[in-house]
N, C-alpha and C positions, 0 to 999 in steps of 0.2 A: 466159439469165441466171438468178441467181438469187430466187429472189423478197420482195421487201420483206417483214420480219417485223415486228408491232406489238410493243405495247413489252409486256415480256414481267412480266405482273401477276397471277401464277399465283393460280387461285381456291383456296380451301379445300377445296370439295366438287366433285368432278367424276363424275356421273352415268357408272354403267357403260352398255356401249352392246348391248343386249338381240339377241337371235336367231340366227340359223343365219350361222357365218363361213366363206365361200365360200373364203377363203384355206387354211382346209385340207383341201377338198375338193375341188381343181383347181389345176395346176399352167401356169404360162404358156407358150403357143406355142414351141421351141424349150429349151424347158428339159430334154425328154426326149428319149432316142436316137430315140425311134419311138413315135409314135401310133396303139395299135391302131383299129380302127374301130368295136368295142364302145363306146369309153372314154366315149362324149359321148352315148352312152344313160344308163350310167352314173352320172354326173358329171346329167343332170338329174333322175332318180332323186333325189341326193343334192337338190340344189335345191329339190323336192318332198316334203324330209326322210322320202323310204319308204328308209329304212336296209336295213330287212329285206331288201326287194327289189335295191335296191343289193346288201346280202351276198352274195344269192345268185346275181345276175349274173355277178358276178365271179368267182365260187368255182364258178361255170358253165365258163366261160372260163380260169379256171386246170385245172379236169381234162382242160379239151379240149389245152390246151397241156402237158400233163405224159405223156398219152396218144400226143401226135404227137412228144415227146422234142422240143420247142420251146421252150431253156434261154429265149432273148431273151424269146418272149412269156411262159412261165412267171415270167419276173421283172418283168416288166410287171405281170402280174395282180397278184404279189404287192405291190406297191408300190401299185396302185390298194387293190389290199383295206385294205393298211398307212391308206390315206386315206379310207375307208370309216371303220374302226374310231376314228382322229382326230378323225372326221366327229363321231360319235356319241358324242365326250366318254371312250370308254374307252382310255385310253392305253397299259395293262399290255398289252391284245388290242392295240395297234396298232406295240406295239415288235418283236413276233417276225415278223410277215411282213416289215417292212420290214428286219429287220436279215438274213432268210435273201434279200430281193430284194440286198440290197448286197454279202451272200456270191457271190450267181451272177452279178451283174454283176462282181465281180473276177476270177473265174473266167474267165468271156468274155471280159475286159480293156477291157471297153468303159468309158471313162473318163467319160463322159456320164453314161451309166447310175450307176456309183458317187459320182456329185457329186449326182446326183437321189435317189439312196438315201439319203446324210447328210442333204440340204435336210429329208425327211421327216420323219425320226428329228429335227432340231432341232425341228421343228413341234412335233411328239410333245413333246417339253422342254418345250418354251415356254408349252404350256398345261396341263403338265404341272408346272408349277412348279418347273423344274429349270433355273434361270439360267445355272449354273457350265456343265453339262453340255450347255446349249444352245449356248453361247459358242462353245465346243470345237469341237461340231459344225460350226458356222459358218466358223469358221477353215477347218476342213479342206475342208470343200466348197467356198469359195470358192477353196482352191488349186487344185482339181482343176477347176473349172467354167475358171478361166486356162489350165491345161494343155489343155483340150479349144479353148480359144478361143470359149469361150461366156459372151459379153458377156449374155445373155437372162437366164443360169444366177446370173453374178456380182450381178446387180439384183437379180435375187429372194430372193437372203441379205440383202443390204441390206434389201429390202421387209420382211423377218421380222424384221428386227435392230430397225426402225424402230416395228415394232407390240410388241415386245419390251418397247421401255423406256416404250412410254405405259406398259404396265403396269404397271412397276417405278415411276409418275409422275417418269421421268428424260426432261422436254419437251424439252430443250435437245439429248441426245443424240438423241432420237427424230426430231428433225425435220432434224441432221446426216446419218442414215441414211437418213432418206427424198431430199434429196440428192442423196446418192451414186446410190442408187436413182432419182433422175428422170434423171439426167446418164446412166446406162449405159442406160436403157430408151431413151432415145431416140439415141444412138450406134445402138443395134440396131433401131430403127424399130418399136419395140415399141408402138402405139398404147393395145391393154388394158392393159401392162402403166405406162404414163405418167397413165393415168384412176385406174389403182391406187392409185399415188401420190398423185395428185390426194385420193383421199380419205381416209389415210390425213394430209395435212396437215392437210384440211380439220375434219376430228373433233379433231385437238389443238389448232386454236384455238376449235373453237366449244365442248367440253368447260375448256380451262386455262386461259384467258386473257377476261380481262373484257370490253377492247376489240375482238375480233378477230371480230365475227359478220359484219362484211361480208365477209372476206379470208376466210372458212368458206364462205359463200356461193359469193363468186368462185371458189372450188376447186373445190365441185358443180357448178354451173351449166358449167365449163369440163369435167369431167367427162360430162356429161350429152351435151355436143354432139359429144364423143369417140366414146364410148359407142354412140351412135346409127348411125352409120355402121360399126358392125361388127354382122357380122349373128351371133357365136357365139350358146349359150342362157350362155356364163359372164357376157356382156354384158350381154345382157337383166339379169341379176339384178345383176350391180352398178349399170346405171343404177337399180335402184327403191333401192340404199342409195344411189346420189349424191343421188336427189330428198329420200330421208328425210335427207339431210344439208341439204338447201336449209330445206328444210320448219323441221328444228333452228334454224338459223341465222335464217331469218325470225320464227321465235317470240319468240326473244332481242331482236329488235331491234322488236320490238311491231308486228309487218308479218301481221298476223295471214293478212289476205286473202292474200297470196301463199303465206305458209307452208301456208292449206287447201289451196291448190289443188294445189301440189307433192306435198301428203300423199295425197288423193287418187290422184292420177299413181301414188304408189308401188304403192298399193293394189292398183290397176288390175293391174300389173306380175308384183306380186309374188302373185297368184289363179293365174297362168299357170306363172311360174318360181321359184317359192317356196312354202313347208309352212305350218302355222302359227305356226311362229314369228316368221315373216318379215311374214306377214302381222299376227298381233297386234302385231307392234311398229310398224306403219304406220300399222293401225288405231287406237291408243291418241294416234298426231301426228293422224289426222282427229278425237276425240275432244279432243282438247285445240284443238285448231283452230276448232271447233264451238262450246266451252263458250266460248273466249274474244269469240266471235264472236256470243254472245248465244243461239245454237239452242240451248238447256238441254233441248229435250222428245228431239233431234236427236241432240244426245252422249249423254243418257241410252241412248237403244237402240244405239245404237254402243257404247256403255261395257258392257253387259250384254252385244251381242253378242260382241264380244271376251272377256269373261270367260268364256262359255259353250263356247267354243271351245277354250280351251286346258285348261278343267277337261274335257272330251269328249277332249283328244288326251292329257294329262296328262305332257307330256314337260317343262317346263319349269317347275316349281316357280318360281322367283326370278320368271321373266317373269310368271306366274300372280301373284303377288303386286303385284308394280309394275301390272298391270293392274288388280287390284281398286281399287290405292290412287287412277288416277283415278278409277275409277267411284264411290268416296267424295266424290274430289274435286266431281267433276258434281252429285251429292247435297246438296254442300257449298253451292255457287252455286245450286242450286236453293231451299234453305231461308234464303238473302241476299235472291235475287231476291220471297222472301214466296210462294213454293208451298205452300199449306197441307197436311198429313199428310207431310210427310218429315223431320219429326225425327229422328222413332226409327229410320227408315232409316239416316241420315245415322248417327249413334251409333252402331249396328249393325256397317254395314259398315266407320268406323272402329277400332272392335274386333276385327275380324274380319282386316283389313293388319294389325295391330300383333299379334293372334296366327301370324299365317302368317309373319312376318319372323320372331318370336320363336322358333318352331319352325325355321326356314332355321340361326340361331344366327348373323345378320346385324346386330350390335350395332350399326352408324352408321344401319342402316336402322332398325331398331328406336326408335332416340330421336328419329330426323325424323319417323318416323309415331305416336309420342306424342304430339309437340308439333303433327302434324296434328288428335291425337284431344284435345287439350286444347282446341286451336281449334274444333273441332265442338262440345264441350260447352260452351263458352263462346255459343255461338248457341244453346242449350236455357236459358239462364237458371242451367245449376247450376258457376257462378262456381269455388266449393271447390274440387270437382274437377278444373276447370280449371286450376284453381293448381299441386295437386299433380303432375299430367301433367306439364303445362310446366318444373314444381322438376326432376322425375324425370330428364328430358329434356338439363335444361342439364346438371348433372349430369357427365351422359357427356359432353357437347359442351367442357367445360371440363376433364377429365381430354384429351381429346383436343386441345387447345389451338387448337378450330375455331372462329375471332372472329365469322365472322359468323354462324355456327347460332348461336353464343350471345346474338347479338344479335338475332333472332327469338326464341327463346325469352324475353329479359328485354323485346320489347316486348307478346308473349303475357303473360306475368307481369303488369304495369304495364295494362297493358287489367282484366285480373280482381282487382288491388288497388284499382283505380278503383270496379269493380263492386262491390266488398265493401264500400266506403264508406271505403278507405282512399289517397287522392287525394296526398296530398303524399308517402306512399312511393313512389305508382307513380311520379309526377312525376321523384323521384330515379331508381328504373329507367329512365325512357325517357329522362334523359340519358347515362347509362352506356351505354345500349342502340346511340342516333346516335355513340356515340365508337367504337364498335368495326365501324362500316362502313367500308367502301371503296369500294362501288359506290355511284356516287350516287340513282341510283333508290332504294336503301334508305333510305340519306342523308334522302332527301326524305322519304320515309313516316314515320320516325321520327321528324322536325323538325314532320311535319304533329302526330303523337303527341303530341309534347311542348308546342306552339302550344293543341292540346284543352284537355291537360290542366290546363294555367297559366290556361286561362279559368273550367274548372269551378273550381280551385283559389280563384280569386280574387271567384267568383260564389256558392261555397257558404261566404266567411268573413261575408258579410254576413248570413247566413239562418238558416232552422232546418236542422243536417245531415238529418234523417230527417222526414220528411214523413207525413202519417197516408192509411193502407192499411188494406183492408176485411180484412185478417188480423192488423196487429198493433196498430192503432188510434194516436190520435194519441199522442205523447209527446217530452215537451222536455227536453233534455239540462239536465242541471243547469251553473249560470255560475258559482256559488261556489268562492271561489279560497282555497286555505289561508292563514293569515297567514304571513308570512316566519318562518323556524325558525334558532335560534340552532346555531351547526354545532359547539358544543362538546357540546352536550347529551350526555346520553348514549343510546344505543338508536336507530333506523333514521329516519328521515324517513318522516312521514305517508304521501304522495304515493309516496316511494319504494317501501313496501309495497304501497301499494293498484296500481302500475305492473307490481309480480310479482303481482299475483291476476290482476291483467288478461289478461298475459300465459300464465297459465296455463289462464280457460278461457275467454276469447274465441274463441269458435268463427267458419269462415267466411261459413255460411249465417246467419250470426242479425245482426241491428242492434247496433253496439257497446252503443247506450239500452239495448237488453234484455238482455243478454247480461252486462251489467258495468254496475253502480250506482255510480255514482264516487261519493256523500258517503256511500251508504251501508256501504262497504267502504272509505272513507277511518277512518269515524269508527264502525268497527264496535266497538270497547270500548264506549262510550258510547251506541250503538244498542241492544246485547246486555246494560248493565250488568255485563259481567267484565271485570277487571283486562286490560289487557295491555301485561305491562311492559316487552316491547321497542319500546316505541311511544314517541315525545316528547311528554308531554303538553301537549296544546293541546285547547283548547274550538271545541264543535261550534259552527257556525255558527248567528247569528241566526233563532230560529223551528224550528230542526230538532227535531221529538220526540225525545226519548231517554228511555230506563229510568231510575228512581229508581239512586240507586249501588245497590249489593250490602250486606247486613250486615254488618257485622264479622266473622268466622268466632271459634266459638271458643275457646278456650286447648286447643295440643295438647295431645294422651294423655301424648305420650311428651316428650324433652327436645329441641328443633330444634339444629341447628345453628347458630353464630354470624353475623349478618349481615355482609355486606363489610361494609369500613370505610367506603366510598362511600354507603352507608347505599341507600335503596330498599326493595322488596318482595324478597323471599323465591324462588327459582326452584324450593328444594326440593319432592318429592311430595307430595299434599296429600291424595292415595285411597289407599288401603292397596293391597300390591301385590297383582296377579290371583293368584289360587289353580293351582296347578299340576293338570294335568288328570287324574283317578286312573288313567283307561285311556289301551290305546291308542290314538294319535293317528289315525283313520282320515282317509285322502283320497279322495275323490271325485271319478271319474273325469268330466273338462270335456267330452265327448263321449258322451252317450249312444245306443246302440244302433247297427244297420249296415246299412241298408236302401236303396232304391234313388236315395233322396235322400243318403245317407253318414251317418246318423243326425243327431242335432239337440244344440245347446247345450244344457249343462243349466237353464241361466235360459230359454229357451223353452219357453212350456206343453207340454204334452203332446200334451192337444186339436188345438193347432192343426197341431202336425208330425203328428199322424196322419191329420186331413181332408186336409193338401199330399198327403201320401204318396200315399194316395186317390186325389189327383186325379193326380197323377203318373203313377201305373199305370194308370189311363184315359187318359192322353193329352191332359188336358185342361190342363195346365201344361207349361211347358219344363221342364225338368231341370235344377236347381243345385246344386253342391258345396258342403260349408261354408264354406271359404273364400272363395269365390262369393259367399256369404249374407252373409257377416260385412262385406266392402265393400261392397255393395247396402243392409245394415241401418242401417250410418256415413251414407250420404248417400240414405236415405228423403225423399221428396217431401211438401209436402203434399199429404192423399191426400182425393178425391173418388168419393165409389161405395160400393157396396156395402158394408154393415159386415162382414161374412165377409173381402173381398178387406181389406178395410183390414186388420184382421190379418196377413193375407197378405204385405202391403205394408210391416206395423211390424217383422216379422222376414226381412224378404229373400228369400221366395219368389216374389215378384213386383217388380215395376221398371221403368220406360218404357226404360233400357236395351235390356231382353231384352224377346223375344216376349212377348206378350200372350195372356193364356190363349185356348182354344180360344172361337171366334165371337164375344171381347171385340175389344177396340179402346182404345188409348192416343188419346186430345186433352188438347191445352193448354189449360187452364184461365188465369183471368187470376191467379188465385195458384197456384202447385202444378201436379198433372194429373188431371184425371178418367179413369176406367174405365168404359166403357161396354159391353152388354152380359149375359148373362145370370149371375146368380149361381151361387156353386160347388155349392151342392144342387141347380139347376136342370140343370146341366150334367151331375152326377153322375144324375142322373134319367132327362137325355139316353141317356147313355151304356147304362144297366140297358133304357131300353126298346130299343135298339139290338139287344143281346144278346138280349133273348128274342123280339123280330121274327125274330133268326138262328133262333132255338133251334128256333121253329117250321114253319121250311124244311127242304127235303126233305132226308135225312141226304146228307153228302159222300160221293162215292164214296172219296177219301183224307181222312187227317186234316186235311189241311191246304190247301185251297184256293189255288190258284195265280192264278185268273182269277174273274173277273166282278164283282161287286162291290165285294168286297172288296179286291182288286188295283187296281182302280181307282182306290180311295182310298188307297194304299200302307200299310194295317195291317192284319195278322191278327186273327182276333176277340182281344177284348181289347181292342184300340185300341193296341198295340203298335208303335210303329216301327222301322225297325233304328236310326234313332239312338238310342230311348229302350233298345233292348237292349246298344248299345256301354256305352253311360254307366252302367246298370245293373250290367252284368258289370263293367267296368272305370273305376269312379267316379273312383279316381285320374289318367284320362288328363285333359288339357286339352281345349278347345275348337275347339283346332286341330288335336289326335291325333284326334276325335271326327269332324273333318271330314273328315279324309285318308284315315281307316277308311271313310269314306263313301263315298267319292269311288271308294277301292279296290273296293268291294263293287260299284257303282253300272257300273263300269268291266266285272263280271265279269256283267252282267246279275242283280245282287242287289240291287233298289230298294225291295223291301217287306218288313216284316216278316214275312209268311209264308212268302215265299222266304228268308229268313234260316233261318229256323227249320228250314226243309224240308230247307236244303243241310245244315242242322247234324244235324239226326234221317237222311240217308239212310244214312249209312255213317260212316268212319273218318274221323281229323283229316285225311286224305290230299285227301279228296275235296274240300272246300270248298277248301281248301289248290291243287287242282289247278285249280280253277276260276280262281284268281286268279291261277295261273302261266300259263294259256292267255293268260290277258287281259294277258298283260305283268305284272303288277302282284305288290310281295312278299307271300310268304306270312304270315300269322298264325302269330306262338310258339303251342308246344302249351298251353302255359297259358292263354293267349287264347281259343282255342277249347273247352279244359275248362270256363272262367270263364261265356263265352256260352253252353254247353248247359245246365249247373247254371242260370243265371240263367231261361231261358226253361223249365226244368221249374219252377221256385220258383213262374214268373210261372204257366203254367199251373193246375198244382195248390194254387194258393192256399196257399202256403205262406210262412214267414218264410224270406227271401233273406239266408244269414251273410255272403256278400262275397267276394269271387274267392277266398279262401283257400279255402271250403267246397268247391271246383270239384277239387281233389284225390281229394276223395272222391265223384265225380260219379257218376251214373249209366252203365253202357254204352247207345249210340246205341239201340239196339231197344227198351231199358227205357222209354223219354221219346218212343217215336215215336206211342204216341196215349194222349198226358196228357189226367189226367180232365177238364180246362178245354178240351179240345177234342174229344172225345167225344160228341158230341150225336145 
């Protein structure tokens, strides 16, 4: 029979489902004319995500079949390779062996064979985003799987039709399909292919459906005990997706403890019959299983391990992302739980998901991992920028018309209007926020939200709003109330002016008290002594100092114009007009100079962007762009420490944000943050004695040192790293191009800057280029690499660096292979 469906309350947001999909890399029992005996070395190859080796089995076994004039097994291999190439996400390589396997199985006439050729070629479609032409495909292959009388054959289009429309989010059809699909697998006593099913239900209710995490469950766990009892290795590995499906489904329904242990289980599984992908995505449900479960020290090295893993295999960019995002999360719960020093972690690495999504060009992930990095900053105290994150975030969540992202983000909001001292907005947010739930879990969080804030609300009208602090001292909002204003008057309401000043520079980090003087911007004419006559005159209140009036000004030069008839002051000019300028108008360019920092505002001293720069090129600051600067400058801390780094701090070279200069250290202060650690002359001191301790060691046998000390500490002399030469040469790249360049290098055995330097000075763009093609990984444009040589002779030879543009006119490799800065 068929099985009871809950009632069908499709969610907004439905988590894609990460790793390696064994459905296109193995075909079920009976579906093909003939199973060579290669096929299931093959096929765990694939399992084990070594493609390569996969390739090359197959392409083993296809010469042997083309040499022995063996059409059957030659279209065998070809159809295995066609699902190699599937395997490994490239589709264009996956359409020509399958479609020359479908030519020679028509050939032969074997009508198996060519219903097993289409099955492939729709796969190919299907992940290939080609709906129309997958459809097609289906059709025909299901006629011919009837003509062969291959019930195995007919299931298995349904199976693909079924995983089809989750994608297309058509639930309704998807779980018709799967169906028809449970009803023909087991007609043909297909038991893997019934587990099959089993999970592909299982995933559309625990991803679409709010109610349905039992009935998810019940699908793995019934999967699992299938599963068990066949001993294939396709087996093995879909039990460890049935368990990460149990695992899913227990998390939902707050069953933490069962869902670790399941997670675990996969883990287990998936070391044996599975690559990293398979495994990070197991490890990330033990990761979440853990933090929920209170082990925060536990998920922490789970969560790093994981990330370290797939940045080392670098196949899966999106999964590489979604993993970092727990390990923010873990971070997250670690700095709730009161771990002291992970703020700026926590910051960090939510900056670090929301550049890597951004890069992917992943926009829904992009605005949930905002509104994760608005929540992380709202745990550092810097409220503002919380707000904006969160504005940013809803945003897209409201163009996309997703109710209840938006209602996270409006109770994110409503939490940091709270904090800003603005309590009866937020109040109004968090009930807009509980009307746009459906789950009642939210439901409840929301209503607890709004329950707060109706208490602070009603506990802060008896009192003083702002309370006195050792930063901004005590101070009591003024209670004087204008008198009522006659509405015929003519000219603006008092109140209604002084509400646009307000409005205009109320800032978020500041106390409404300091920030906005209500009677003295109510009653600013009278404060200042000047007219202003779009104001309703009314008297300053009882006691308030004000200026004596103004003098009479007087009698013009010339003859005025007649006053209106409504009588009043005068709006005409009362200064003669400005003088026209005799020359030309020159402009002044807002960016001056181009260095390895991107040169500096022109309102920033001189001094101080050339001590950064300084220390930049020693190694002893991170590296930031000006735009970088210019948001870091906006939302400045108060700053504790050194007066050098305060500087530092007023113009955006520095920021609890980002790294901490070299052997400093960010802590929370009770107001602001202090920096602790050595000062930038100290550091720059460091550095000089550094260099000439080198200077006085035995000369290199090469320019450039590869090993020992230096190596060790990943920088060539100089203090150089290959990040600070990416950023250098290419200032314009992001934070997330900065990283992937890294990553790339890092992949081709290039971790230090002196190995940078070395691959760039041996030879031609070809060579550093070839290293990066051995390692899998794409090559660098030639301007990339023009950009990096020019930059590391600049750095060398103490010279002014013009900016990847100068890289045109670069030196040849030989000219820069022993620059006078390494010469010693």
């Amino acid at each position: 029979g068929q099985r009871a469906r809950p009632s069908p309350v499709l969610a907004d947001m439905a988590p894609p489902a990460w790793g390696f999909d064994i459905n296109n890399a193995v075909d079920f029992p009976g579906v093909l004319p003939e199973v060579p005996d290669w096929q299931a070395q093959v096929e765990t190859l694939l399992f084990q995500e070594k493609y390569d080796d996969a390739a090359r089995e197959t392409e083993r076994h296809l010469a042997e079949a083309i040499r022995s004039n063996n059409d059957l097994g030659e279209a065998l291999a070809l159809l295995m390779l066609a699902r190699v190439r599937c395997a490994q996400n490239v589709y264009e390589e996956a359409k020509k062996p399958a479609r020359e396997a479908l030519e020679k199985f028509r050939s032969l006439v074997n009508a198996r064979g060519v219903a097993s050729a289409l099955l492939t070629l729709a796969k190919v479609a299907v992940d290939n985003k080609e709906p129309e032409e997958a459809n097609k495909l289906c059709e025909e292959a299901v006629q011919k799987f009837e003509a062969a009388n291959c019930k195995i054959g007919e299931a298995a289009v349904h199976h693909l039709l079924a995983r089809m429309h989750i994608r297309d989010n058509e639930v309704e059809e998807a779980l018709e399909e799967a169906d028809k699909a449970q009803t023909l697998f087991e007609k043909a006593g297909d038991k893997e292919g019934q587990a099959a099913v089993l999970l592909v239900q299982g995933n559309i209710y625990v991803w679409n459906y709010r109610d349905a995490q039992d009935a998810a469950s019940k699908c793995g766990k019934e999967a699992v005990t299938i599963l068990r009892k066949i001993s294939r290795p396709s087996c093995r590995h879909r039990e460890g997706d049935a368990l990460f499906l149990v695992a899913a489904a227990a998390y939902q329904m707050q069953r933490f403890k069962d869902g670790l242990k399941a997670a675990k289980e996969s883990v287990e599984i998936f070391k044996e019959y599975g690559g990293p992908r398979t495994q990070a995505s197991a490890m990330r449900a033990v990761t979440m299983g853990l933090m929920q479960s209170g082990s925060l020290d536990a998920a922490s090295e789970m969560a790093a391990e994981t990330v370290e893993m797939l940045k080392t295999s670098g196949k899966d960019q999106s999964l590489l992302a979604e993993a970092m995002a727990v390990d923010a999360l873990v971070a997250r719960q670690r700095v709730v739980k009161g771990i002291p020093d992970e703020e700026s972690a926590m910051v960090q690495k939510a900056r670090e998901v929301l550049d890597i999504f951004t890069t992917l060009d992943d926009e829904p992930a992009v605005a949930l991992h905002r509104l994760e990095l608005a929540q992380a900053l709202q745990l550092t105290g810097d409220s503002s920028a919380a707000l904006t994150e969160a504005k940013m975030a809803m945003e897209f969540f409201q163009s996309q018309n997703l109710k209840e992202a938006q209602g996270m983000c409006m109770m994110t909001i409503a939490q940091t209007q709270h904090n800003l001292g603005d309590t009866a907005t937020a109040l109004t947010m968090a009930n807009k926020a509980r009307d746009l739930f459906g789950d009642p879990m939210m439901v409840n969080q929301a209503s607890d939200l709004v329950d707060f804030l109706k208490s602070q609300s009603s506990a802060s009208g008896s009192g003083q709003k702002w309370v006195s602090t050792s930063s901004w001292g005590s101070y009591e909002v003024p209670t004087t109330v204008a008198p009522p204003s006659n509405p015929n008057e003519p000219g603006v309401k008092r109140s209604l002016y002084s509400d646009l000043v307000k409005t205009r520079i109320h800032i978020g980090d500041t106390p409404e008290a300091i920030a906005f003087e209500w009677q003295g911007i109510m009653y600013m004419d009278s404060f200042l002594g000047q007219a202003m006559p779009f104001l309703r005159d009314q008297p300053a209140p009882q006691g308030m100092e004000v200026s004596p009036p103004p003098p009479k000004p007087a009698p013009p030069s010339v003859r005025s114009k007649k006053v209106a008839a409504g009588g009043g002051p005068s709006l005409e000019r009362s200064r003669p007009a400005p003088e026209k300028p005799s020359g030309p108008v020159i402009i002044k360019p807002a960016v001056v100079g181009n260095d390895i920092l991107g040169g500096r505002y022109r309102d920033c001293p001189d001094e101080v962007h050339d001590r950064m720069v300084t220390l930049a090129r020693a190694g002893c600051i991170p590296s930031t762009t000006l735009p970088q600067r210019s948001v870091l400058e906006r939302k400045k801390p108060t700053f504790h420490g050194h007066q050098e780094w305060r500087e530092a701090a007023r113009w955006g070279y520095i920021h609890p944000t980002i790294t901490a200069p070299r052997g400093c250290k960010w802590q929370r202060a009770s107001v602001g943050w202090k920096l602790t650690g050595p000062s930038p002359g100290e550091l720059l001191m460091a550095s000089e004695d550094t260099a000439v301790s080198r200077s006085r060691g035995p000369p290199p046998q090469t320019p450039l040192p590869t090993a020992g000390k230096d190596a060790s500490r990943g920088a060539f002399p100089g203090g150089l790293s290959v990040e600070t030469l990416l950023r250098g040469a290419r200032p314009e790249w992001t934070a997330a191009e900065i990283a992937v360049a890294c990553r790339k290098l890092e992949a081709a055995h290039i971790k230090f800057g002196e190995a940078l330097v070395k691959a760039l000075t041996s030879g031609s763009d070809a060579d550093i280029n070839a290293k990066l093609e051995q390692a899998g990984q794409e090559a660098f444009e030639p301007e990339t690499v023009q950009a990096l040589r020019a930059f590391a002779a600049s750095q060398a030879n103490k010279e002014p660096w013009l900016g990847p543009a100068a890289a045109n006119f670069a030196a040849a490799p030989d000219q820069i292979s022993r620059p006078v800065g390494y010469a010693r």
